[in-house]
N, C-alpha and C positions, 0 to 999 in steps of 0.2 A: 068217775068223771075226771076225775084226774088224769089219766092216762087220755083222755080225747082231748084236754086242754094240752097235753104234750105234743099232741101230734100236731095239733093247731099251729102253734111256736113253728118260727121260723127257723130250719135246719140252720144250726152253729157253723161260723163261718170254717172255712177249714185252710190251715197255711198252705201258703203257693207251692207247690213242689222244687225242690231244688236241684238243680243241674247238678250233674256231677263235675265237679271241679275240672278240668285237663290236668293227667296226669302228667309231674315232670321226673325225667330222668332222674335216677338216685344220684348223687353225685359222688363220685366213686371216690372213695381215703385212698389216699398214697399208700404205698407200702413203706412200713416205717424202716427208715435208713440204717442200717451197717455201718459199726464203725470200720471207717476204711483203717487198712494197715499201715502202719508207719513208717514211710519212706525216711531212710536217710537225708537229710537236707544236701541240696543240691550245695556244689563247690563253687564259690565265685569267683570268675576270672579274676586275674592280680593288675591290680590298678597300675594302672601309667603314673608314675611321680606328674603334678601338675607341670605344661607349662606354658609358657605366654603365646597366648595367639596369636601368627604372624601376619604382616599386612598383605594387601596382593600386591605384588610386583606390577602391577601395571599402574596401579593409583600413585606406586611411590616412586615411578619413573619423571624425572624432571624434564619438563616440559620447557619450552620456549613461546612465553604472551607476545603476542602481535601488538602493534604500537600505539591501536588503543586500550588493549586492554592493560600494558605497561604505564600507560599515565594512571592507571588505578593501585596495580598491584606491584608494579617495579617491576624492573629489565630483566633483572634475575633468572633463570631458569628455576622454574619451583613445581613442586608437585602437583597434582591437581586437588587434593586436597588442602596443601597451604594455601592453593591460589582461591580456592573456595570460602577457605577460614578469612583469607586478606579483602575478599569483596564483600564479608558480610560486618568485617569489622569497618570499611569505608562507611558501610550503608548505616549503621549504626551510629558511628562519628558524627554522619552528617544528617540523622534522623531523617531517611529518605522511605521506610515501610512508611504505608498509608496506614494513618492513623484511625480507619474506623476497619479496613477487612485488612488485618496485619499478615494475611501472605503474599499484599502486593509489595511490588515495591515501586519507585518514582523515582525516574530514572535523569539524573540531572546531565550538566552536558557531557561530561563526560562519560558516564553511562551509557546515553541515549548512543554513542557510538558504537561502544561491544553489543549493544542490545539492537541491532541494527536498525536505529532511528525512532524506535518506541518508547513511548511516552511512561508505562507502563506494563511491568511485566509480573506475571508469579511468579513465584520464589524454583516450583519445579522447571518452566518454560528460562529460567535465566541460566540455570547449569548448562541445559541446550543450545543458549545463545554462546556462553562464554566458552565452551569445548571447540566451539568453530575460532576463536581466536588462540587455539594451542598449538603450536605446532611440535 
């Protein structure tokens, strides 16, 4: 009786078959490196003695300011980089950069001349105005 009580019994549940994985590629090892031969070290070119960087010849060509822009910088024939150094030290004298976006500048009266009549100019747009008073 035993044996017809087993058959009774509900068949044992059985696990869900499993998929076979996707196979991946093996991932192939390097082949392990040689040591490379030992080159003699390369020769290095022989160094230039330092020396002082020279300016370009056109920046350091003195210029002649037009007679506005002489009431700023003086009559002088000056280079365009003194005559650059001499209107920022004006603007600065005269605390003429605007105080909240410090690349404008505010251009008083005699500014507003070289700056052909503007109230305001940036600091890049003002090299542009003041090179038309070089000659």
């Amino acid at each position: 009786m035993a044996t017809a009580k087993k058959a009774a019994k509900k068949p044992a549940k059985k696990p869900a078959a499993k998929k076979p994985a996707a196979k991946k590629p093996a991932a192939k090892k390097a082949p392990a490196k040689k040591a490379a031969p030992k080159k003699a070290a390369p020769k290095k070119a022989a160094k230039k003695p330092a020396t002082k960087r020279k300016p370009n010849a056109a920046f350091m060509k003195a210029m002649t300011p037009s007679g506005a822009l002489a009431a700023v910088v003086g009559a002088m024939p000056l280079p365009r980089t003194e005559v650059t150094k001499k209107i920022w030290d004006y603007i600065k004298k005269n605390k003429l950069q605007d105080s909240i976006n410090r690349r404008l500048i505010n251009a008083d009266e005699k500014l507003k001349q070289v700056f052909g009549g503007k109230k305001q100019v940036s600091m890049f747009e003002m090299t542009k105005l003041v090179s038309n008073h070089l000659k």
